[in-house]
N, C-alpha and C positions, 0 to 999 in steps of 0.2 A: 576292829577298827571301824571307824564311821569312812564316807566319804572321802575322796579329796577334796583338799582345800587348797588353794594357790590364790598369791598375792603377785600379779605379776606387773612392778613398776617400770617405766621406759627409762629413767633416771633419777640417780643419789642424789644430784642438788641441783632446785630450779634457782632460773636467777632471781638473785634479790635476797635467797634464804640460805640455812644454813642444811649441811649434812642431816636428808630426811626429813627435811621439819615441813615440806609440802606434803610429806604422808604419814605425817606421825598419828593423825586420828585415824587416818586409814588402818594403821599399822596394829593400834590399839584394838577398835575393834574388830579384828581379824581377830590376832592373840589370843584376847578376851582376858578372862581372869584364870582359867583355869592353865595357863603355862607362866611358869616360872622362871624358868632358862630358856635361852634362844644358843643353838649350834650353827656360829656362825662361820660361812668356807671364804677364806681372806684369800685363795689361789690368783686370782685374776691379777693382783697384783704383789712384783717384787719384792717391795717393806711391808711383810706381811704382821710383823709384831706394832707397826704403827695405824696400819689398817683396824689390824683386831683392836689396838689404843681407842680412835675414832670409833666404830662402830658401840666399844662398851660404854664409850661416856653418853651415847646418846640412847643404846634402849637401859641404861643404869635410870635415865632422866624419864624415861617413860614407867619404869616400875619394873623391867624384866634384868634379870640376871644373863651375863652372855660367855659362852665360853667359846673360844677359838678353834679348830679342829689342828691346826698346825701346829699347836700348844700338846697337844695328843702322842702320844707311843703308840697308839692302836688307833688309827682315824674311823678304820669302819667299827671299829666298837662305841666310838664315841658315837657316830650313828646308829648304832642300832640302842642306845642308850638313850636317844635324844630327844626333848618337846619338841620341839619345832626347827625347823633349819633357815636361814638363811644367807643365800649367796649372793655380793656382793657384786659390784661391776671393777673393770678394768678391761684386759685383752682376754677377749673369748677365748682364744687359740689356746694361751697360755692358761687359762681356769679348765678346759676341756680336757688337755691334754693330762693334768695335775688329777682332775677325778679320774681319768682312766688309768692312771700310772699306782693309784690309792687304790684301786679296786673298789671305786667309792658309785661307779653309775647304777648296778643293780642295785646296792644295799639302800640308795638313795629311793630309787624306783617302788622297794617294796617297802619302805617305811611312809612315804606320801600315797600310792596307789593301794595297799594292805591295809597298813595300819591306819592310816588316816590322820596322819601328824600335817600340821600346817607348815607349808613352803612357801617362801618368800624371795623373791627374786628383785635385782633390781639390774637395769642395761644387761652386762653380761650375765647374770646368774638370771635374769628372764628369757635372754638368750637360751641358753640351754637345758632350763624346762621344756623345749618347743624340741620336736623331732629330730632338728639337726639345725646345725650352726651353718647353713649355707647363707643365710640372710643378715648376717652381720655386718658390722662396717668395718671391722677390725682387721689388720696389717696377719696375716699368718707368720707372728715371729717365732713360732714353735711348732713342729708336728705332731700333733692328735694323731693316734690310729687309726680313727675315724671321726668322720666331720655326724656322725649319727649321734645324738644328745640323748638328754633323759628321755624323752617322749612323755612327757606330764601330762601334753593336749596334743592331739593328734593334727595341727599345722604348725607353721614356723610364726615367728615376730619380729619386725623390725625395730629396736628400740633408737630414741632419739630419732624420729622418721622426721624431714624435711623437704618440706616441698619446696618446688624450683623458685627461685628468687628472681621475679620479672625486671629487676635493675641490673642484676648482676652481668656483666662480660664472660663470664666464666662458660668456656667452649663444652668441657668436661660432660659426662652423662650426670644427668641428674638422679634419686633416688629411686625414682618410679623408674625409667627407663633399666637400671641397675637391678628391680624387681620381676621385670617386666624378660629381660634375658633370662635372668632363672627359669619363669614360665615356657620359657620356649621350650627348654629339656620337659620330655614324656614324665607324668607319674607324678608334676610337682603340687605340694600341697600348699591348701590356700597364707597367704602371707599378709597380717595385721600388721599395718605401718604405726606403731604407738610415739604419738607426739611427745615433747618434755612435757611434762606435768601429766601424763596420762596415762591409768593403769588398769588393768585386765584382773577384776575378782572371780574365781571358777570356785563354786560349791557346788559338787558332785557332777549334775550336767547339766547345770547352769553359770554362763559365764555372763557379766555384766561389765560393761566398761564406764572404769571413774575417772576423778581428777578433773581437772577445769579444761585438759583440750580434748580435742576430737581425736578421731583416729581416721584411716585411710583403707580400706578393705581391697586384696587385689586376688582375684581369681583367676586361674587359669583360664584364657581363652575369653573375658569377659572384660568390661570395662573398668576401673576400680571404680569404689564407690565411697562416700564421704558418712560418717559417723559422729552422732553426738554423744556425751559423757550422756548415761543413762541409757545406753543402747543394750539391746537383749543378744546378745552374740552366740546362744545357748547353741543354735542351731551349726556353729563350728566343731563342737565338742562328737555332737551323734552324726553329723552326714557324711557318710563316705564316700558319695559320688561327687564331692564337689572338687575335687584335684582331676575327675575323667573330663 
């Protein structure tokens, strides 16, 4: 297996466009030419047969072949069979829970971290490429065994990150402050707030952040910090002092 490879997008659809079509050149050269079929996990949401519908018509539009794992009698075979995976968004809880009910987190782990097949993630499936689902926005409509994720990159992601709205009335905690609690628990590891339209490319141990917005960087114990598309984020992937 070569490297990892992860495509990790904040969001399915910016406004204005359709299903992926803000990252479909992203998407392309990730891919590349050499994968043919994409194994796509439609768990995160309900209508999984209209999900998997959506998803085929658009990488069909791109040039790849896509098959559904819910479509599968054997899910982890379809993974250990598969070019590339991608997991879709909807409710993290309910997609987390679904891989660990499949037996699907290790086989997932050692076909992207072993073998070096590309992962694609977008809201919730970049959600739980990242260590653990603590940093999502998502309702716990279901119980997961554990809130521990695949661990692709060794911190979490916020997808769809929002910063506070200076007109707004709204009393409620804003996102940062809602990041900013996690950090107070011991041991927590660093959290990239990924704007819509903004996604996190990781080749082996280099990660780059794309798309047209920035990101939002927040470290245990430190102040966050503000990130342009084109930033070198490589240094998330090898430090391990940065969650002490």
């Amino acid at each position: 297996g070569g490297p990892r490879r992860l495509l990790l997008v904040s969001n399915s659809t910016l406004h204005g466009g359709g299903y992926l079509s803000h990252c479909q050149q992203h998407i392309k050269s990730f891919l590349g030419e050499k994968v043919k079929r994409v194994l796509f996990v439609p768990y995160a949401l309900h209508d999984r047969d209209a999900y998997a519908r959506t998803a085929r018509e658009k990488f069909e539009s791109l040039g790849y072949g896509l098959d559904s794992i819910h479509e599968s009698c054997d899910p982890v075979e379809a993974v250990r069979k598969s070019e590339a995976i991608f997991i879709g968004g909807g409710n993290t809880f309910r997609l987390l829970k679904a891989l660990y009910d499949n037996s699907l987190i290790q086989e997932i782990r050692k076909r992207v971290l072993e073998d070096g097949i590309p992962y694609m993630g977008s809201s919730a499936g970049t959600n739980v490429a990242t260590i653990s689902i603590n940093t999502t926005n998502d309702m716990p409509i279901v119980y997961p065994p554990s809130l521990q994720a695949l661990g692709l990159v060794p911190f979490n992601i916020n997808p769809h990150y929002l910063d506070p709205d200076v007109k707004s009335t709204h009393m409620g905690e804003t996102r940062e402050e809602r990041i900013r609690q996690y950090h107070e628990e011991p041991n927590t590891p660093p959290v990239l707030g990924l704007r819509e339209g903004a996604m996190l490319l990781v080749e082996g141990d280099k990660a780059t952040l794309q798309g047209v917005t920035g990101a939002r960087l927040f470290l245990r114990g430190k102040k966050p910090s503000e990130h342009e598309p084109g930033t070198d984020f490589s240094f998330l992937l090898t430090d391990s002092n940065l969650q002490n």
